[in-house]
N, C-alpha and C positions, 0 to 999 in steps of 0.2 A: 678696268673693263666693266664693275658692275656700275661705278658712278657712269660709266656710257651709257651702259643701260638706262640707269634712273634718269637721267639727263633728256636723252636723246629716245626714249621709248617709252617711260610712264609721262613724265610732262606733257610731250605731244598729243600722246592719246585721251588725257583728261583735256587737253586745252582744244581738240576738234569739235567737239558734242556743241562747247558755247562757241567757238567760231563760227558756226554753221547756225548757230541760234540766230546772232547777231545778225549774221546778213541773210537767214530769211523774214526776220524784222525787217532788217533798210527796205530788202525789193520789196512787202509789203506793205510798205510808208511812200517808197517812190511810187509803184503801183495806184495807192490813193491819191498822190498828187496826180496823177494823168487823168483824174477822174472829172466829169463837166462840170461839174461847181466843190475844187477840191479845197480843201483848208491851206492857209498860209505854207509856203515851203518852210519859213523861217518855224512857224510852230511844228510841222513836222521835222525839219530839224533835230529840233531842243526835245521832241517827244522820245524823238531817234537815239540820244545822248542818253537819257535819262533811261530807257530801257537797256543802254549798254553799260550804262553804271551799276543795275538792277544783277547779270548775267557779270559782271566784274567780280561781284561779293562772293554771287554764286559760283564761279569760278574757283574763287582764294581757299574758300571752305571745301569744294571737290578736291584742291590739289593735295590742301591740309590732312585731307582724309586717305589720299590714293598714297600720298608719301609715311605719311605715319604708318598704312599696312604696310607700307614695303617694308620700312624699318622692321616691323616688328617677324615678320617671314625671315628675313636676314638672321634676326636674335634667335629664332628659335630654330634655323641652320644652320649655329653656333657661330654666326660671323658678326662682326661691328656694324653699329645704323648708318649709313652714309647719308640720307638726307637732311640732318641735323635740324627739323623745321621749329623746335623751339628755339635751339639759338641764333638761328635766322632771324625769326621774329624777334627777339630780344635784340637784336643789331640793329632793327630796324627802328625799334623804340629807343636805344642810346641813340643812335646817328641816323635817321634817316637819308641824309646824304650822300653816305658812304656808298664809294661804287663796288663794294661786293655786293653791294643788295641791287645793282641795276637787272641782272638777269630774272631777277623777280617781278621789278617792275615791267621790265616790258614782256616779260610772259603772259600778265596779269591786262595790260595796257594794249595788247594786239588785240582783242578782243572787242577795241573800241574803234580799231581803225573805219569798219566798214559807217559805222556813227557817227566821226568826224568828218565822212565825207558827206554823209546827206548835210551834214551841216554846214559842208562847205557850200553846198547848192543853197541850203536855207540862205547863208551869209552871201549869196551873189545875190538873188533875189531881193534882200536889205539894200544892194548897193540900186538897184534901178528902180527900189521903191526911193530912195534919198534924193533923188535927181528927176524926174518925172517927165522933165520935157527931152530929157538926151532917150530914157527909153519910148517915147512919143516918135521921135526924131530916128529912130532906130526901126522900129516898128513899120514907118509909112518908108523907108526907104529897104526895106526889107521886100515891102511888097512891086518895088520897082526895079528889081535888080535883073529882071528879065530885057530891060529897055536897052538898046546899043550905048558904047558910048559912057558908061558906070563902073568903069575901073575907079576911078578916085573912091565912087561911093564905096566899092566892094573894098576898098583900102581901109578906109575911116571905119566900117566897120566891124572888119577886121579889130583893127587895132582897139575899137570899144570893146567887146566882146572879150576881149584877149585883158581889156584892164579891168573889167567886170569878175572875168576868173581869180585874176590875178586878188584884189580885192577881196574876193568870197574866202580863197585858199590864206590871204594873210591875215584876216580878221580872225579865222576859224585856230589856225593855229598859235595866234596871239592870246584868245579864249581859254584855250587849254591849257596854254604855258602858266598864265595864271590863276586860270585853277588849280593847278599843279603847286604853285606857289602858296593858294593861301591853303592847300589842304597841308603843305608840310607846317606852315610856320599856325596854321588855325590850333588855339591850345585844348580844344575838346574831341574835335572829328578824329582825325588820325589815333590821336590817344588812346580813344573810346573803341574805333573799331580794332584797334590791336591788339586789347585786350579781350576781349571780346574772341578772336582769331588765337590769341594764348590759351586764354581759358579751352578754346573747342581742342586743340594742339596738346592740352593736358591732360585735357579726357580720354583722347585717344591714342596718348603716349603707351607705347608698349613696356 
């Protein structure tokens, strides 16, 4: 029961504050791009990322802090610490791999979801800068689709628009997977912040 608790009622609660961060970021990043002379969606994208990696950290360190009080309240109402956050962390430095540690990661990684998507807008944006005349071509028959007689165009276009997404959402999630990859196997980044996240974990071990 208390691990439901900790689980299912401190986790969530520390993890709303930056989900709510996050996507009032994206809407005011999307919000600047609707603006009459807005900056690239591709660099609002990446800006998008980069503030959701920023509320990531800030994250790990609220939950490191919200779990070790819990611990320490349990200890002195004579019960055992169920969150066990430095030997979590310690798992995570022998094996990062290891799937006991995935509820971590994507507790820690939902926080980027609302980021991955402007990213994915930035990443479609990339594909009709790459090709110039299909979005030229898309554009002047966009403004004829009122004309009888343009089903084939309303098809084609369709079907651009639909490989345009499709494009944005596989480049964006291709991006992340290998970030993902060189942040496990990079021999400094991960390292460096885990200690970092031990050390804070030690401070406020009860």
């Amino acid at each position: 029961m208390r691990t439901f608790l900790v689980m299912l009622g401190i986790v969530p609660l520390v993890n709303v504050p930056f989900d709510w961060a996050s996507i009032g970021f994206t809407r005011a990043l999307l919000r600047r791009g609707c603006d009459p002379r807005p900056p690239s969606p591709l660099l609002l994208g990446l800006a998008d990322l980069a503030i959701g990696l920023v509320l990531l950290v800030l994250l790990a360190l609220a939950l490191i802090a919200a779990l070790q009080l819990a611990d320490a309240v349990l200890l002195c109402a004579g019960g055992e610490p169920l969150a066990h956050v430095g030997a979590l962390l310690d798992n995570i430095a022998r094996d990062p791999r290891d799937p006991a540690n995935y509820w971590a990661y994507a507790t820690l990684f939902s926080t980027l979801i609302p980021s991955a998507l402007n990213a994915a807008i930035g990443s479609m944006s990339l594909g009709a800068w790459l090709c110039p005349p299909l979005r030229h071509w898309a554009s002047e028959q966009m403004a004829l689709l009122d004309e009888p007689g343009r089903d084939g165009t309303r098809a084609r276009l369709a079907a651009y628009l639909a490989a345009q997404v499709a494009f944005g959402v596989g480049l964006t999630i291709l991006a992340l997977w290998l970030f993902w990859e060189a942040l496990l196997e990079a021999p400094y980044v991960l390292p460096v912040a885990l200690h970092l996240f031990q050390a804070f974990a030690a401070w406020l071990a009860p």
